[in-house]
N, C-alpha and C positions, 0 to 999 in steps of 0.2 A: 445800451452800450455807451459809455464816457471816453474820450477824447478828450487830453489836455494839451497844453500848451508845448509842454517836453514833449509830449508822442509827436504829433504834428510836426517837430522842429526835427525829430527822429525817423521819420518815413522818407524811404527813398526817392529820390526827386520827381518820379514820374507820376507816382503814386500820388504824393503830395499835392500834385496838378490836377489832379483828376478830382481828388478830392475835394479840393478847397473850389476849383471851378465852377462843381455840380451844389456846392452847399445854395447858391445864390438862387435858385430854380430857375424855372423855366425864361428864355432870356428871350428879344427879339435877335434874325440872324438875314444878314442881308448881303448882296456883292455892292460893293462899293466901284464907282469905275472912273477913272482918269485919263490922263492922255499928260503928257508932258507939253511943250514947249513948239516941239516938234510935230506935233501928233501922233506918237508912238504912244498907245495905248497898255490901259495896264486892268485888271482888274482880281480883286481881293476879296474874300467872305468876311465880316467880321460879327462876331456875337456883343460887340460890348456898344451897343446905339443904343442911346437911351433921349425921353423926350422932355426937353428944358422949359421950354415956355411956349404960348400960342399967340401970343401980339410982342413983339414979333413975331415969328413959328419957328423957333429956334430951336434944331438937333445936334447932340452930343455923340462923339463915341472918342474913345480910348486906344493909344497905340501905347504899344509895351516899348521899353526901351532898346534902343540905337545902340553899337550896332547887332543884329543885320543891317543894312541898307534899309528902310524902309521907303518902299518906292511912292505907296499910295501918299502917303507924308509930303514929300517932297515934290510931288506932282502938285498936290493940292497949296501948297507953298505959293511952288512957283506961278501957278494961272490963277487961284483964284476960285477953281471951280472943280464939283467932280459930281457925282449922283450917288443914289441909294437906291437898292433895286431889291424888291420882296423875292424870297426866294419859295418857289412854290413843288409840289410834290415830282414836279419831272425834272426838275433840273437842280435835284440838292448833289448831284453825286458829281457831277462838272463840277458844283460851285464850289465843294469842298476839296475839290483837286487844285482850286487857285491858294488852295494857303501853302501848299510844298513852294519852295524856295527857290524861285526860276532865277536867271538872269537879266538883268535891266531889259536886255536886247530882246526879250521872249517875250512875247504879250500872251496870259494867261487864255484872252480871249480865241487866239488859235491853237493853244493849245487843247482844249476842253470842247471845242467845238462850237460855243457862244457869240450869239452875232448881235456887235458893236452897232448900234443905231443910233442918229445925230436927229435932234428935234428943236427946230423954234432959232436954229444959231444959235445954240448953246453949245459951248465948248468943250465938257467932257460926252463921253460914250454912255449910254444909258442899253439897256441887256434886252435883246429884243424880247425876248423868250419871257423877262418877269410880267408878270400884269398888275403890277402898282408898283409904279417908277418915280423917283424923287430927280429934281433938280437943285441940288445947292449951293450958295453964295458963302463962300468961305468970312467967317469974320473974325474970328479970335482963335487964339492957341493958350492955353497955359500948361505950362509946366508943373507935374508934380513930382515935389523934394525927395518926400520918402520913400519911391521903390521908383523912380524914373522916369516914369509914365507921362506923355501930356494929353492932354483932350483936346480934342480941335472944336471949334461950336462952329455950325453954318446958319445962313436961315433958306428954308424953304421957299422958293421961288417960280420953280416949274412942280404940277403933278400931274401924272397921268393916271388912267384908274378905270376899269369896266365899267360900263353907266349903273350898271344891274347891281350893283355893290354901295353905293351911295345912297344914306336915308336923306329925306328931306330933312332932318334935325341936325346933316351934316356926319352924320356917324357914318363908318367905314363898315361894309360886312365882311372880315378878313376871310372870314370862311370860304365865304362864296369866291373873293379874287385865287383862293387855293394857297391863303400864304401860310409856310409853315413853322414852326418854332423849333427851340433848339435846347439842350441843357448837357452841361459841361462843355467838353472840347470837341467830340462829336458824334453825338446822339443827336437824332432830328427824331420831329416830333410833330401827328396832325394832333388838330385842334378840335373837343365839343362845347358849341356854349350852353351854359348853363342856365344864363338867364342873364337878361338887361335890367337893372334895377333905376326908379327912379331918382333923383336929387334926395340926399339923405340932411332932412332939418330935424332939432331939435321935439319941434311939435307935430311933426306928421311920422304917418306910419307908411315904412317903404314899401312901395309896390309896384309888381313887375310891366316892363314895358313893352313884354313880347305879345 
């Protein structure tokens, strides 16, 4: 099956979403959680985090264009701060109820039944319920021209995480903390691994590290 550019420009818009969303495969999908000013908390799913650099430990993700209102945006504006929280196989159907379009005044977190938990004096909300929880330090915004988008980049600062899940080489066992993946707008997805492969050089031959 062929797909050009006029077909694509020619599908109905919903369609078009779906499709061009899922070409990307399988994505990381996390709740993202803030508080304002006031401490009126807010919290959001988002599928577009992705991971920029490790010295600093700098994470990316992407907000579509204003308006709606975007709240998580302008929370993390205004303080400073907000978290990323793994979303695991019991609580994908809450999380994806936080992307319907509440009002400022609604905190998604009583809506869905998720409960807001405070660690170390950090100032946004972290999900009790995930079990690998980020705390991030907002540090940059940019704007992008051609479809509106900006990315916001933090660096990681707080992590929380199962002991049981941490190798000594410092690798994560996603499996084991039960986080789960995502592909399109919203299909969830568990995870098999396949195999840990060693450092890939020139003169050696790769081999597994399970």
């Amino acid at each position: 099956m062929y797909i050009d550019k006029a077909e694509i420009e020619q599908l109905e818009k919903q369609k078009r979403v779906h499709l061009i969303n899922s070409l990307g495969g399988f994505k990381s999908v996390a709740l993202v959680g803030t508080a304002d000013e006031n401490k009126k908390t807010n919290l959001a799913i988002f599928s577009s985090i992705f991971h920029i650099g490790a010295n600093p430990p700098l994470i990316g993700m992407i907000f579509r264009p204003s308006p709606p209102e975007r709240d998580t945006m302008r929370n993390i504006l205004e303080t400073g701060f907000y978290t990323i929280n793994h979303i695991n196989e019991n609580l994908y159907k809450q999380a994806h109820q936080t992307s319907a379009r509440y009002d400022k005044d609604i905190s998604e977190f009583d809506v869905t039944g998720l409960k807001p938990v405070y660690k170390n004096n950090f100032f946004a909300p972290f999900v009790s319920e995930s079990h690998l929880q980020l705390g991030i330090d907002f540090k940059e915004k940019i704007d992008i021209s051609i479809n509106n988008t900006t990315i916001i980049i933090g660096e990681i600062v707080q992590i929380y995480l199962p002991e049981n899940c941490l190798h000594e080489d410092g690798f994560i066992d996603l499996e084991k903390a039960n986080t789960i993946t995502c592909s399109g707008l919203d299909s969830y997805h568990k995870t098999i691994q396949l195999d840990r492969l060693s450092y890939a050089k020139p003169d050696k031959e790769i081999t597994s590290l399970l």
